[in-house]
PDB file of N, CA, C and O in Angstrom:
ATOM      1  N   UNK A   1      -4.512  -7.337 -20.976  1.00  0.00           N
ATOM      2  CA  UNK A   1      -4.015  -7.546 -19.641  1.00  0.00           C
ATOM      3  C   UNK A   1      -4.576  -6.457 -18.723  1.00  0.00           C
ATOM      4  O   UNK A   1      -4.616  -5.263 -19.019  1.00  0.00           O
ATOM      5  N   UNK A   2      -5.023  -7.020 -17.531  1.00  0.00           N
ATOM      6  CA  UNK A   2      -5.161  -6.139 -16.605  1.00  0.00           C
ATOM      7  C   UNK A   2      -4.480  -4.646 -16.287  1.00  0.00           C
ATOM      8  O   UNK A   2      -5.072  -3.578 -16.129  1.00  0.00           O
ATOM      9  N   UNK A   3      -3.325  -4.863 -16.253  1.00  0.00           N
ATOM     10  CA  UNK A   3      -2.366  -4.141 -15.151  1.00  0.00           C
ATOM     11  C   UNK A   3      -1.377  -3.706 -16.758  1.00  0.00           C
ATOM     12  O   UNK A   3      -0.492  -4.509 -17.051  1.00  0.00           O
ATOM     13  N   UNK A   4      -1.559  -2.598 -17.603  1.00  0.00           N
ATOM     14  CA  UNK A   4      -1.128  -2.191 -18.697  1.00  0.00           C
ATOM     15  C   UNK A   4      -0.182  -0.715 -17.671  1.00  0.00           C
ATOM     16  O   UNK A   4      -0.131  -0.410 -16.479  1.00  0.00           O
ATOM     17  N   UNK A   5       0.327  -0.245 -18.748  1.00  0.00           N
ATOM     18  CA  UNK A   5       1.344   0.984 -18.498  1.00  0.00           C
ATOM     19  C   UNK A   5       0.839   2.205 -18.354  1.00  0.00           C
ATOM     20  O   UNK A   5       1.553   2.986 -17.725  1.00  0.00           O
ATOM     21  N   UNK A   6      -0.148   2.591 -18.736  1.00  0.00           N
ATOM     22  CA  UNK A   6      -1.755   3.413 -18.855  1.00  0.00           C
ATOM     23  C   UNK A   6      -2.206   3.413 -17.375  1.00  0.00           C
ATOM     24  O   UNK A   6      -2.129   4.424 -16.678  1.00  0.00           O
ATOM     25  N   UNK A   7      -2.733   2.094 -16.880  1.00  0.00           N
ATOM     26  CA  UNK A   7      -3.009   1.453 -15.753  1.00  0.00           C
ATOM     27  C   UNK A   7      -2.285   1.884 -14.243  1.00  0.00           C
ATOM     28  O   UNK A   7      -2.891   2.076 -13.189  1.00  0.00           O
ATOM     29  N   UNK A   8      -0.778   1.978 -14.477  1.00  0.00           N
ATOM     30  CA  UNK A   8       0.390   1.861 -13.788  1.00  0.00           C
ATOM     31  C   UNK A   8       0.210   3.337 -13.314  1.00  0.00           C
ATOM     32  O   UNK A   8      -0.021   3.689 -12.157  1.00  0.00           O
ATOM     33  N   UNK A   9       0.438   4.582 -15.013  1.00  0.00           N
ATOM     34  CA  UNK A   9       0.707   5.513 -14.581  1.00  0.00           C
ATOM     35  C   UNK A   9      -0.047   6.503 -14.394  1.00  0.00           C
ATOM     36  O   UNK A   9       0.359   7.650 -14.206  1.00  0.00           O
ATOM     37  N   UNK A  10      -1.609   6.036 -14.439  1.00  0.00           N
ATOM     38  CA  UNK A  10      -2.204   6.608 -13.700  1.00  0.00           C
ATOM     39  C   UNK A  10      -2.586   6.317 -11.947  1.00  0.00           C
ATOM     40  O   UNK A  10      -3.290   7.055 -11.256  1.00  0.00           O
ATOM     41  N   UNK A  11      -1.998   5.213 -11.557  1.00  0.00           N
ATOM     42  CA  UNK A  11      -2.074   5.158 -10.786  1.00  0.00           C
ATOM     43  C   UNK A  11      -0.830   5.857  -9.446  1.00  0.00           C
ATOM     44  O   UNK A  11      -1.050   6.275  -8.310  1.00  0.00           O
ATOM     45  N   UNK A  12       0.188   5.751 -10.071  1.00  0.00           N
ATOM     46  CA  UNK A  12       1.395   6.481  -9.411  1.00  0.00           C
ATOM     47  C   UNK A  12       1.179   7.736  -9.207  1.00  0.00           C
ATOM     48  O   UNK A  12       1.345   8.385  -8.173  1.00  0.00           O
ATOM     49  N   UNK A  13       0.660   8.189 -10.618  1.00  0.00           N
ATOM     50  CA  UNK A  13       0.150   9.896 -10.840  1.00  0.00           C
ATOM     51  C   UNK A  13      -0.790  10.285  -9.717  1.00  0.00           C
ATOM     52  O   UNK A  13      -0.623  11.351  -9.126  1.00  0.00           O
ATOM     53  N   UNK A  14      -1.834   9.406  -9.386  1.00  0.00           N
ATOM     54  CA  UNK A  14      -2.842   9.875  -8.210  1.00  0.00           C
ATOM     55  C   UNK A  14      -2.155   9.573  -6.757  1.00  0.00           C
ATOM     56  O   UNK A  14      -2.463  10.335  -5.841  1.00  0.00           O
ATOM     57  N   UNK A  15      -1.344   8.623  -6.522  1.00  0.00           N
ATOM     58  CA  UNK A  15      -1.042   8.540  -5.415  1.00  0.00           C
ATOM     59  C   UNK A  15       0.403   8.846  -4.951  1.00  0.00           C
ATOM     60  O   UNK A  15       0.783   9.163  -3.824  1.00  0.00           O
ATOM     61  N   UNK A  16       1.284   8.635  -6.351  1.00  0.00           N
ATOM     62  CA  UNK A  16       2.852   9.247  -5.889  1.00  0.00           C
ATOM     63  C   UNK A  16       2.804  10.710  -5.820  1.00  0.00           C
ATOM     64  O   UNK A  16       1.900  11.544  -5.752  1.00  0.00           O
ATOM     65  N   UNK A  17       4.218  10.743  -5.865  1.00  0.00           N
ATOM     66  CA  UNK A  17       4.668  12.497  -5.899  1.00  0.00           C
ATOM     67  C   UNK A  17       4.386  13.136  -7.810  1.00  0.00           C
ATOM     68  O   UNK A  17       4.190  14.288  -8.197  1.00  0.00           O
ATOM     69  N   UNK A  18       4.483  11.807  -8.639  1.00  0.00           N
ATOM     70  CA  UNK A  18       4.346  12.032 -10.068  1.00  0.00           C
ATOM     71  C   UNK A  18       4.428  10.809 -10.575  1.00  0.00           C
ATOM     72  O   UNK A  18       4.902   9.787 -10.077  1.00  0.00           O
ATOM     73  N   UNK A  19       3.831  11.032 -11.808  1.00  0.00           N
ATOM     74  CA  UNK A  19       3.924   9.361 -13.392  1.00  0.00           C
ATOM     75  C   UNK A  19       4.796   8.701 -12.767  1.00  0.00           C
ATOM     76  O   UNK A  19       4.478   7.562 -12.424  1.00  0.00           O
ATOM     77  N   UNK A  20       5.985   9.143 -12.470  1.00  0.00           N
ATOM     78  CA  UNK A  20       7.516   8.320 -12.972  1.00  0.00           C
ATOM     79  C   UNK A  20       7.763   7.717 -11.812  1.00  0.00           C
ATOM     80  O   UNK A  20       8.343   6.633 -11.753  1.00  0.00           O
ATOM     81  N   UNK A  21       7.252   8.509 -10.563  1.00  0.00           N
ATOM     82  CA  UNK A  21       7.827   7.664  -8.757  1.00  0.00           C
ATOM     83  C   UNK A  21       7.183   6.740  -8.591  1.00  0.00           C
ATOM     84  O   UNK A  21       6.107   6.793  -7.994  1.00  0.00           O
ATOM     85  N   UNK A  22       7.650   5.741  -9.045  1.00  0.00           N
ATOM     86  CA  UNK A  22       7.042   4.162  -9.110  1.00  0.00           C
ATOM     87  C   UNK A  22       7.171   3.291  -7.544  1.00  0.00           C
ATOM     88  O   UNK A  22       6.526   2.359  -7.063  1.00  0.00           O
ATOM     89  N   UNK A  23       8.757   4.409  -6.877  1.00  0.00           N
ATOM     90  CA  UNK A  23       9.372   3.790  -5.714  1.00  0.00           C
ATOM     91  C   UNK A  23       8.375   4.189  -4.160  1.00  0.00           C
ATOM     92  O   UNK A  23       8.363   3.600  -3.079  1.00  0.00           O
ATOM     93  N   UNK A  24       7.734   5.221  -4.549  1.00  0.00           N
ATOM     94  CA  UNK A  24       7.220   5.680  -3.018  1.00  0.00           C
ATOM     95  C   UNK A  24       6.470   4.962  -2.643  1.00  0.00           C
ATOM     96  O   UNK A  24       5.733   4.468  -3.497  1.00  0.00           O
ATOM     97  N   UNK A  25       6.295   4.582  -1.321  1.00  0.00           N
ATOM     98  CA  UNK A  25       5.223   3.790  -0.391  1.00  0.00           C
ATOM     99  C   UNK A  25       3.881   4.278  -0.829  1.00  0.00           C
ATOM    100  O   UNK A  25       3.071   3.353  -0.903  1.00  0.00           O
ATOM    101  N   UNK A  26       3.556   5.070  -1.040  1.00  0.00           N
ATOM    102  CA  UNK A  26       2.034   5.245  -1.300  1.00  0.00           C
ATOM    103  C   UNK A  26       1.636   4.730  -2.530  1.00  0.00           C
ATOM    104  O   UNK A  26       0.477   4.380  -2.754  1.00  0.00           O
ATOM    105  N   UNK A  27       2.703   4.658  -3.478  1.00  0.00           N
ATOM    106  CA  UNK A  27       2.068   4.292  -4.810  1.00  0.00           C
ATOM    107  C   UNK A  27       2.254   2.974  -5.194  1.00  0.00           C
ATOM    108  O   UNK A  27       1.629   2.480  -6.132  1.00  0.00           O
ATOM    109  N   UNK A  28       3.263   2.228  -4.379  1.00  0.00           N
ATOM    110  CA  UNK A  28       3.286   0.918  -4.258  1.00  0.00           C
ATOM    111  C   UNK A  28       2.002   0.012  -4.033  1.00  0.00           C
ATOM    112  O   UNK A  28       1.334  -0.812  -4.656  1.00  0.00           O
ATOM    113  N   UNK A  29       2.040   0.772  -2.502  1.00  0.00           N
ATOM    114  CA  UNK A  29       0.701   0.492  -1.784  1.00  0.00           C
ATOM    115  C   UNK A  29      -0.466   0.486  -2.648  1.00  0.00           C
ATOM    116  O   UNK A  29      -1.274  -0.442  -2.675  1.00  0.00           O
ATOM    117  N   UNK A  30      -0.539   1.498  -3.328  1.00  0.00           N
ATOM    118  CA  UNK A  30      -1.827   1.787  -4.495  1.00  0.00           C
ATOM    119  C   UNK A  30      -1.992   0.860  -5.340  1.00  0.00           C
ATOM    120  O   UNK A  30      -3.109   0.419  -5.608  1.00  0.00           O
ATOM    121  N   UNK A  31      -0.756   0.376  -5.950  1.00  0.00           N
ATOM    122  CA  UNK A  31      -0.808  -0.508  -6.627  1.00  0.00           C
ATOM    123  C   UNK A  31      -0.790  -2.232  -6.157  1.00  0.00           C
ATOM    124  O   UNK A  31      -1.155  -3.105  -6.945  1.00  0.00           O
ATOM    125  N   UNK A  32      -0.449  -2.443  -5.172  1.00  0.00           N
ATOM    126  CA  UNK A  32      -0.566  -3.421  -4.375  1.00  0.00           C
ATOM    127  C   UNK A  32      -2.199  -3.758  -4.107  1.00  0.00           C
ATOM    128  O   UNK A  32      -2.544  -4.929  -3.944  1.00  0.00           O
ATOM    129  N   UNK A  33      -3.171  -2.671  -4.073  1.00  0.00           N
ATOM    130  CA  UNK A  33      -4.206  -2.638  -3.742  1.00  0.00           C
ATOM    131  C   UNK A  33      -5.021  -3.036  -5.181  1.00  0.00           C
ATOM    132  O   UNK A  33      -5.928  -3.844  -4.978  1.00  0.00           O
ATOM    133  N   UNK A  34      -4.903  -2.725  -6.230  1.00  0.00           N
ATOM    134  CA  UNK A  34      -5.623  -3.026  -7.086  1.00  0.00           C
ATOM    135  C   UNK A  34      -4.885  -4.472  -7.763  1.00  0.00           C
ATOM    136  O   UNK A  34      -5.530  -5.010  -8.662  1.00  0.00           O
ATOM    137  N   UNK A  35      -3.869  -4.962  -7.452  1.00  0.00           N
ATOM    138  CA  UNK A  35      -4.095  -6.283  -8.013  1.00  0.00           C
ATOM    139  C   UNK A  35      -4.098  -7.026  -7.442  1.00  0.00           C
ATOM    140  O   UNK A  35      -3.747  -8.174  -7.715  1.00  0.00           O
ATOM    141  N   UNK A  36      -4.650  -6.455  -6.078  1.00  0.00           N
ATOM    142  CA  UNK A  36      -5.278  -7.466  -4.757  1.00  0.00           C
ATOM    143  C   UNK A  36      -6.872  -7.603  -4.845  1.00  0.00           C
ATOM    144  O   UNK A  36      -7.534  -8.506  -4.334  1.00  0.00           O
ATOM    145  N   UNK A  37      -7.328  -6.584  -5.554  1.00  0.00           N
ATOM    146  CA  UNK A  37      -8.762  -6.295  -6.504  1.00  0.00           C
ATOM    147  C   UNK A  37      -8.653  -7.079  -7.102  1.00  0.00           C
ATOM    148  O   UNK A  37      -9.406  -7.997  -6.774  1.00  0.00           O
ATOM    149  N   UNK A  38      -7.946  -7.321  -8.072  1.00  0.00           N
ATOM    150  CA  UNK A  38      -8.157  -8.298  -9.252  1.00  0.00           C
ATOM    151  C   UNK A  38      -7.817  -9.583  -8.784  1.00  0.00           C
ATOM    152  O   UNK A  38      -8.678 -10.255  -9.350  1.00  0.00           O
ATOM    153  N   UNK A  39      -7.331 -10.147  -8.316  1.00  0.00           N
ATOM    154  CA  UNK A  39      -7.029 -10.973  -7.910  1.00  0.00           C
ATOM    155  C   UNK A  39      -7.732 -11.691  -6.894  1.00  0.00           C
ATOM    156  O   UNK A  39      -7.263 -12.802  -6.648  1.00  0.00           O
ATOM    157  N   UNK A  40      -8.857 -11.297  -6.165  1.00  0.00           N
ATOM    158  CA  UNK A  40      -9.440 -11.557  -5.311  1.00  0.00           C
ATOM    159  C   UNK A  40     -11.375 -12.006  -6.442  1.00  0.00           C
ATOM    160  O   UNK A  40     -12.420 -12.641  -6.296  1.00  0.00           O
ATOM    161  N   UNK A  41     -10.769 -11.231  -7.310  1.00  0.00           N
ATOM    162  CA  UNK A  41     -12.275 -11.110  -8.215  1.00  0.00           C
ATOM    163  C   UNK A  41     -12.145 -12.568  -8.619  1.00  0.00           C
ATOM    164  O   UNK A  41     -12.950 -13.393  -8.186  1.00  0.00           O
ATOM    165  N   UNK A  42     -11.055 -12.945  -9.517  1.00  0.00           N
ATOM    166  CA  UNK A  42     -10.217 -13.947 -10.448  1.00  0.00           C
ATOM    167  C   UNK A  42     -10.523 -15.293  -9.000  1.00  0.00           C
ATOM    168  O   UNK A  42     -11.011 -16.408  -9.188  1.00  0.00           O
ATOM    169  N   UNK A  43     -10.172 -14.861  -7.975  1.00  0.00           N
ATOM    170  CA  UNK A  43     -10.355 -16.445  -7.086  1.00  0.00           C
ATOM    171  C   UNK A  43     -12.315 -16.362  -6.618  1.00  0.00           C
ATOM    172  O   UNK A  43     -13.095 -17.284  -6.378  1.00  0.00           O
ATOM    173  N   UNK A  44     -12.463 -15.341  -6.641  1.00  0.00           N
ATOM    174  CA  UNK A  44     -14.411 -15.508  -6.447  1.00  0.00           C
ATOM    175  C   UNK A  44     -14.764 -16.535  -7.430  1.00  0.00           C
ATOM    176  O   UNK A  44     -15.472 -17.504  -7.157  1.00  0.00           O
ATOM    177  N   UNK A  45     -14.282 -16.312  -8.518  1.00  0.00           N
ATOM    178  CA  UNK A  45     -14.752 -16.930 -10.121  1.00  0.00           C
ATOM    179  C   UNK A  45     -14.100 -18.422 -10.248  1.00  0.00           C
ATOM    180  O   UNK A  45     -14.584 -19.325 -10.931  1.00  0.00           O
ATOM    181  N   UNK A  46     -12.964 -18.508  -9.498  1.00  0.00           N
ATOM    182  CA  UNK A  46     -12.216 -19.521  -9.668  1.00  0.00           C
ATOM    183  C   UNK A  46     -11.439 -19.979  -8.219  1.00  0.00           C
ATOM    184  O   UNK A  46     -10.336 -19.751  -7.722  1.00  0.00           O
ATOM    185  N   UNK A  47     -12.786 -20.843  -7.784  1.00  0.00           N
ATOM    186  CA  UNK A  47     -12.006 -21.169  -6.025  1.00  0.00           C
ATOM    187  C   UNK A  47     -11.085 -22.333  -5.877  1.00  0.00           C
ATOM    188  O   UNK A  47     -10.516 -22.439  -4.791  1.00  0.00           O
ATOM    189  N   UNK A  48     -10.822 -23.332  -6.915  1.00  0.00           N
ATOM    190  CA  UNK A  48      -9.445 -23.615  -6.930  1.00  0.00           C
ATOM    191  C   UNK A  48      -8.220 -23.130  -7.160  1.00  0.00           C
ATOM    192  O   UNK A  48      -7.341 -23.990  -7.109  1.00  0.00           O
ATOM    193  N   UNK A  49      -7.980 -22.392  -7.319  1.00  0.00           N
ATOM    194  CA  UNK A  49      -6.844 -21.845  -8.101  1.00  0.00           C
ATOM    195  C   UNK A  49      -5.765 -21.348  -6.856  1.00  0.00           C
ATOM    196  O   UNK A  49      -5.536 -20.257  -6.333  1.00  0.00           O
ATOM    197  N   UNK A  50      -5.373 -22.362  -6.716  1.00  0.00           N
ATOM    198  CA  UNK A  50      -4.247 -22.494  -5.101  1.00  0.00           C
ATOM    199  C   UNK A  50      -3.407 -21.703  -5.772  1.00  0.00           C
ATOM    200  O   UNK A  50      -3.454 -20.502  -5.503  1.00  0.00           O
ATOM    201  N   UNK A  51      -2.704 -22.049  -6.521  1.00  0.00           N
ATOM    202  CA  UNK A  51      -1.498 -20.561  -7.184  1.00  0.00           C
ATOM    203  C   UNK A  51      -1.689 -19.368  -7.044  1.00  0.00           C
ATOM    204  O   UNK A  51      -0.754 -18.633  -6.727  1.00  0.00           O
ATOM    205  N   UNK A  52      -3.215 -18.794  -7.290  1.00  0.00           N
ATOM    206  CA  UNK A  52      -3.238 -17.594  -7.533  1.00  0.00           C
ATOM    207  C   UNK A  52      -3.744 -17.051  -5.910  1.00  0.00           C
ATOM    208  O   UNK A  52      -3.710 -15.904  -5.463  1.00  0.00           O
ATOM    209  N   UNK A  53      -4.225 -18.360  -5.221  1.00  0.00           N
ATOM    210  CA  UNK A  53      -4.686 -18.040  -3.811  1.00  0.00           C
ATOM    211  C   UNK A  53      -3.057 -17.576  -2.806  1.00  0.00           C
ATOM    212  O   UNK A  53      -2.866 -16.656  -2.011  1.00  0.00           O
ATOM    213  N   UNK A  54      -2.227 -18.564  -3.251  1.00  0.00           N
ATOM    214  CA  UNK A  54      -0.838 -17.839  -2.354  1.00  0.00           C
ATOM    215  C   UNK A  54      -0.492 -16.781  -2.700  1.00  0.00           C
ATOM    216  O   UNK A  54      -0.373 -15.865  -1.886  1.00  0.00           O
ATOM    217  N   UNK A  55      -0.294 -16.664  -3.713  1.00  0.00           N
ATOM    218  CA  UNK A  55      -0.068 -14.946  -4.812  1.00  0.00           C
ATOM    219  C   UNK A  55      -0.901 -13.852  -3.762  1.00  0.00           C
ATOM    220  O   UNK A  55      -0.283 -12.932  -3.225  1.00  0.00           O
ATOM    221  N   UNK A  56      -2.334 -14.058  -3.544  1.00  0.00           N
ATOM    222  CA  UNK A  56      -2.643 -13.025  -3.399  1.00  0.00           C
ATOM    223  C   UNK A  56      -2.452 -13.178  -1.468  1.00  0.00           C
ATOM    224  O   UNK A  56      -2.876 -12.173  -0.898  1.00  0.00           O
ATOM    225  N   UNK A  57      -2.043 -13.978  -0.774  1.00  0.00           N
ATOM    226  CA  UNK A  57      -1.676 -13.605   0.846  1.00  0.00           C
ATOM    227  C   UNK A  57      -0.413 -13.214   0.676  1.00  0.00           C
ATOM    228  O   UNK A  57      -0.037 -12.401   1.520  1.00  0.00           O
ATOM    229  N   UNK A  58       0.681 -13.644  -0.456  1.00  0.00           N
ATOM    230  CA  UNK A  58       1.782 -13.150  -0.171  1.00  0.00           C
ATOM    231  C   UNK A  58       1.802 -11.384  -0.516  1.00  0.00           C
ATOM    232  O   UNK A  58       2.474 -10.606   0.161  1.00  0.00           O
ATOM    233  N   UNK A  59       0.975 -10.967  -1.638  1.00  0.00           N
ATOM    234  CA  UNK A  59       0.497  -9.546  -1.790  1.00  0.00           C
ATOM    235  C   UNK A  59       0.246  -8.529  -0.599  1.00  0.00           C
ATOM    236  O   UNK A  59       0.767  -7.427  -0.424  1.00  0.00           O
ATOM    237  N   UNK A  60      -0.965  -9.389   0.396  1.00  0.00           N
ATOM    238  CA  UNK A  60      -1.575  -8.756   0.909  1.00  0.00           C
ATOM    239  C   UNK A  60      -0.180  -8.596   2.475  1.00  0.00           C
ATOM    240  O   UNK A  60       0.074  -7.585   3.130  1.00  0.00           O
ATOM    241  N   UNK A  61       0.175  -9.409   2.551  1.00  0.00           N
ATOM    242  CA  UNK A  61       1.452  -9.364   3.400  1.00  0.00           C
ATOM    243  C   UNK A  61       2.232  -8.239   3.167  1.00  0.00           C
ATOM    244  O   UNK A  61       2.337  -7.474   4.126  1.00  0.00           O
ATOM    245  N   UNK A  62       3.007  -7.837   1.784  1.00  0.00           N
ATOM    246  CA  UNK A  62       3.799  -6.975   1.231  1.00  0.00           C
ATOM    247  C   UNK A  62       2.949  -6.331   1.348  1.00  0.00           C
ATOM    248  O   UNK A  62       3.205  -5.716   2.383  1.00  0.00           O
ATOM    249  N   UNK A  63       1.901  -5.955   0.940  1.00  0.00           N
ATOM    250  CA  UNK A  63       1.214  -4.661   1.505  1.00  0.00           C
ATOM    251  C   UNK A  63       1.379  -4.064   2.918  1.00  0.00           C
ATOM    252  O   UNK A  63       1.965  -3.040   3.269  1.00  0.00           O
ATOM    253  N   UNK A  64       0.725  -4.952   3.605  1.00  0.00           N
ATOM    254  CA  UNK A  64       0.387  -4.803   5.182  1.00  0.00           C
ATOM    255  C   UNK A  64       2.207  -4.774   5.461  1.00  0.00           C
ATOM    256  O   UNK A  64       2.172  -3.720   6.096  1.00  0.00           O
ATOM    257  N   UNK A  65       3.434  -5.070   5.457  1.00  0.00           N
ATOM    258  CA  UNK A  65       4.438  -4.105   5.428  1.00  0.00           C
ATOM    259  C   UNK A  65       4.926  -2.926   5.359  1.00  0.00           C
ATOM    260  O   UNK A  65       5.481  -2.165   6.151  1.00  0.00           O
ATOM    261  N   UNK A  66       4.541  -2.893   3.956  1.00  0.00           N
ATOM    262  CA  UNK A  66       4.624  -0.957   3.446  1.00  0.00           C
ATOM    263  C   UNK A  66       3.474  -0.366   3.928  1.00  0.00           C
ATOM    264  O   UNK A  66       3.445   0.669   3.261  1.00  0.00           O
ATOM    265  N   UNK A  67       2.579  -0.346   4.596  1.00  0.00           N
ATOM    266  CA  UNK A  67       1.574   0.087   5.840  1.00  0.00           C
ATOM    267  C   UNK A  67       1.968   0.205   6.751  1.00  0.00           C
ATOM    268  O   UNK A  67       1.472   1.114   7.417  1.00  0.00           O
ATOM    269  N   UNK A  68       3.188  -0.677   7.436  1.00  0.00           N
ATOM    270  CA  UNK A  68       3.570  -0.729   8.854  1.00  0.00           C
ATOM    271  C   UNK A  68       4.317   0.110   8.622  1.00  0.00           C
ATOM    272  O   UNK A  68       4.079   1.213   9.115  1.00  0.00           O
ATOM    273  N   UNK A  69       5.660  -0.083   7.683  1.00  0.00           N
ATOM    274  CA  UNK A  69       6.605   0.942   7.169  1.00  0.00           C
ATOM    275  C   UNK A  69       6.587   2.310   7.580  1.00  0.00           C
ATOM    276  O   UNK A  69       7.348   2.872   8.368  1.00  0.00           O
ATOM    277  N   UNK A  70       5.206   2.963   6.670  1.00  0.00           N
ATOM    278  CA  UNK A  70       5.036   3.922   6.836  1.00  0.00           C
ATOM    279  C   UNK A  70       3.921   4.720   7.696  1.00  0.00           C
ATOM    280  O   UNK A  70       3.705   5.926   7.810  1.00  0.00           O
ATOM    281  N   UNK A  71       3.367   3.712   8.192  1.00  0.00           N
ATOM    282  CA  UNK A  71       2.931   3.912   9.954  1.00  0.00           C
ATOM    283  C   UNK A  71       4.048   4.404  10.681  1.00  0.00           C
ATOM    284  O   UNK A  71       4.103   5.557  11.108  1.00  0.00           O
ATOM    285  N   UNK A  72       4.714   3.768  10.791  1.00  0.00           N
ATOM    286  CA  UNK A  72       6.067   4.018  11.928  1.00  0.00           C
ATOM    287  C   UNK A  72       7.224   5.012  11.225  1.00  0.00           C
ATOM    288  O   UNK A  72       8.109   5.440  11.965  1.00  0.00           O
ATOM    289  N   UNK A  73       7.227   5.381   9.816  1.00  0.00           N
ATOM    290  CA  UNK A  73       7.889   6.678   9.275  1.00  0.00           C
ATOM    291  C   UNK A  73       6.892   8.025   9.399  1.00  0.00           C
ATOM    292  O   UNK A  73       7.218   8.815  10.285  1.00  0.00           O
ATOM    293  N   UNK A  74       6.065   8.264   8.839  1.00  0.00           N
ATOM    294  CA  UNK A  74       4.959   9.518   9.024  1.00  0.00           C
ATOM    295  C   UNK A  74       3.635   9.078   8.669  1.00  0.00           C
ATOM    296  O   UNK A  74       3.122   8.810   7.583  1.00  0.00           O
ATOM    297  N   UNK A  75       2.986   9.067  10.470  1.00  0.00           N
ATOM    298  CA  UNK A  75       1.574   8.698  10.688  1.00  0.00           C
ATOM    299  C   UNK A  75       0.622   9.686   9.747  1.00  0.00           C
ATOM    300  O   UNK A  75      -0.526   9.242   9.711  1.00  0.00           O
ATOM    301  N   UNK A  76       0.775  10.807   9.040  1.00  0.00           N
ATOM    302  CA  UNK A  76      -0.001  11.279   8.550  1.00  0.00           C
ATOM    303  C   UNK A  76      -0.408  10.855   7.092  1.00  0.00           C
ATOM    304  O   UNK A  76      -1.455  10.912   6.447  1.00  0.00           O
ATOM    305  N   UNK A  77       0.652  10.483   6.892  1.00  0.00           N
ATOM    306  CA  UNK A  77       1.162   9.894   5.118  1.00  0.00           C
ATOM    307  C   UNK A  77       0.393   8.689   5.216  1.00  0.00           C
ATOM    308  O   UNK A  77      -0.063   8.347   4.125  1.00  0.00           O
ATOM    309  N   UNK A  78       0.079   7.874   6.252  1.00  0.00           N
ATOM    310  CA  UNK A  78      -0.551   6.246   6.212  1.00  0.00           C
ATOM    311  C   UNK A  78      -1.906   6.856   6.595  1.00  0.00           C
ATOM    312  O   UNK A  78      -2.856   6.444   5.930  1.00  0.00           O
ATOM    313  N   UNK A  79      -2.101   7.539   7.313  1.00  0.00           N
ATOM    314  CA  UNK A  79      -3.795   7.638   7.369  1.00  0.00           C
ATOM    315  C   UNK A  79      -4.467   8.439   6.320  1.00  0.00           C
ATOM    316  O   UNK A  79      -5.687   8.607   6.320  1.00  0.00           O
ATOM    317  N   UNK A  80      -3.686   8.923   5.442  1.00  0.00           N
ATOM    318  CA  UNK A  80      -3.794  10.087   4.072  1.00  0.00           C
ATOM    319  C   UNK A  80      -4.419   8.679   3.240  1.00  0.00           C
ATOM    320  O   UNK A  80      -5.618   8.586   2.977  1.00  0.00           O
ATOM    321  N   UNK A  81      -3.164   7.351   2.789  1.00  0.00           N
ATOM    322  CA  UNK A  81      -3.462   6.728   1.934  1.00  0.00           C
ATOM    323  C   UNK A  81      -4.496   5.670   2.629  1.00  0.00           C
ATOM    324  O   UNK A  81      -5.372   5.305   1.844  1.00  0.00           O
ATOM    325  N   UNK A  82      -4.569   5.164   3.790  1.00  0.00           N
ATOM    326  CA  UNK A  82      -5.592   4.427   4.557  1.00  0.00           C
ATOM    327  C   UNK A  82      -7.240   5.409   3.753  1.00  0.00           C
ATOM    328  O   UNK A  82      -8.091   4.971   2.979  1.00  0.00           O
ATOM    329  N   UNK A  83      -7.139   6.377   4.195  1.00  0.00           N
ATOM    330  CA  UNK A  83      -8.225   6.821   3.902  1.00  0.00           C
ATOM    331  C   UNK A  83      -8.302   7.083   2.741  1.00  0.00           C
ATOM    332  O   UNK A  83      -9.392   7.626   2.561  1.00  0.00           O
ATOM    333  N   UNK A  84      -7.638   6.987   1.641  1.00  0.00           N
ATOM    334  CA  UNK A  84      -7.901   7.438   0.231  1.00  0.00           C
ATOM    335  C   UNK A  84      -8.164   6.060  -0.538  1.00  0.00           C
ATOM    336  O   UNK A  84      -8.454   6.325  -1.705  1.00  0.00           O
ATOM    337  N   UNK A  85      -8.164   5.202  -0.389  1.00  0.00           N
ATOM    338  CA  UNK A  85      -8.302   3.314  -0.932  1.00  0.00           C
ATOM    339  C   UNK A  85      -9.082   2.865   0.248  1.00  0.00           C
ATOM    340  O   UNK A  85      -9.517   1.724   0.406  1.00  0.00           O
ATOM    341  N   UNK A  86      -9.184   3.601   0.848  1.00  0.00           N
ATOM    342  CA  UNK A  86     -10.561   2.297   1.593  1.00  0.00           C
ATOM    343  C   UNK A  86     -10.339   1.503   2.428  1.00  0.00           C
ATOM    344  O   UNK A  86     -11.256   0.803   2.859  1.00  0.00           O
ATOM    345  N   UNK A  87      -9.053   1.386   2.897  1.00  0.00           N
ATOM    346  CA  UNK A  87      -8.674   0.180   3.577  1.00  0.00           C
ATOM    347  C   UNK A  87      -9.110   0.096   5.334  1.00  0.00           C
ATOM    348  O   UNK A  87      -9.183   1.021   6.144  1.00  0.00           O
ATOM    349  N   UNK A  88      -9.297  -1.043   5.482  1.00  0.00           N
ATOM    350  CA  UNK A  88      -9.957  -1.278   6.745  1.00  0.00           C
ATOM    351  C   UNK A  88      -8.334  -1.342   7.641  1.00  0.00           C
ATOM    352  O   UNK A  88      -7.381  -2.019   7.255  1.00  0.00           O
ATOM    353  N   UNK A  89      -8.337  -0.677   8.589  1.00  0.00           N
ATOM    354  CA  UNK A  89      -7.393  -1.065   9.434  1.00  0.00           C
ATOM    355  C   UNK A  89      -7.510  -0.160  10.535  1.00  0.00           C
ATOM    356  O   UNK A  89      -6.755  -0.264  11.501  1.00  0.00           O
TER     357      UNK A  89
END
C-alpha cells in the first residue's frame, strides 16, 4: 500500500511539531498533498475511474480549507508550508 505507517510518520515528523501530531494543519495538509500525488498519478493511468476522480476534488477541497484555515490563523505558518510542498497559490 501506498500510504503505510512509515509513510505517515515520516511525514508528520517533517512537517508537524513531531511523529505523533497527526492533528496540526501543516501535517494534515502534508499529507493531504501526497495522496493527492498519488492519486492524480492512479487517474493519468486510469482516466475512467470516476470514483477515484471525486475522491481526489473532494481531497483537494479539504485541502484548500486547511490552507484557508490557516491563512486566516497565522499568515506565516501557510506561506512556511505553501513554500515547503510546492503549492501553487
Amino acid at each position: 500500500m501506498y500510504l503505510n505507517a512509515e509513510t505517515k510518520e515520516t511525514i508528520f515528523k517533517k512537517h508537524g511539531k513531531s511523529a505523533k501530531d497527526t492533528g496540526s494543519s501543516e501535517g494534515q495538509i502534508a499529507l493531504f498533498t501526497h495522496r493527492i500525488a498519488h492519486l492524480t498519478e492512479h487517474l493519468k493511468k486510469n482516466k475512467k475511474d470516476f470514483g477515484t476522480q471525486r475522491s481526489l476534488i473532494k481531497l483537494v477541497g479539504k485541502r484548500r480549507s486547511l490552507l484557508n484555515y490557516l491563512m486566516n490563523k497565522d499568515i506565516e505558518r501557510y506561506r512556511a508550508i505553501v513554500k515547503d510542498l510546492g503549492l501553487r497559490r
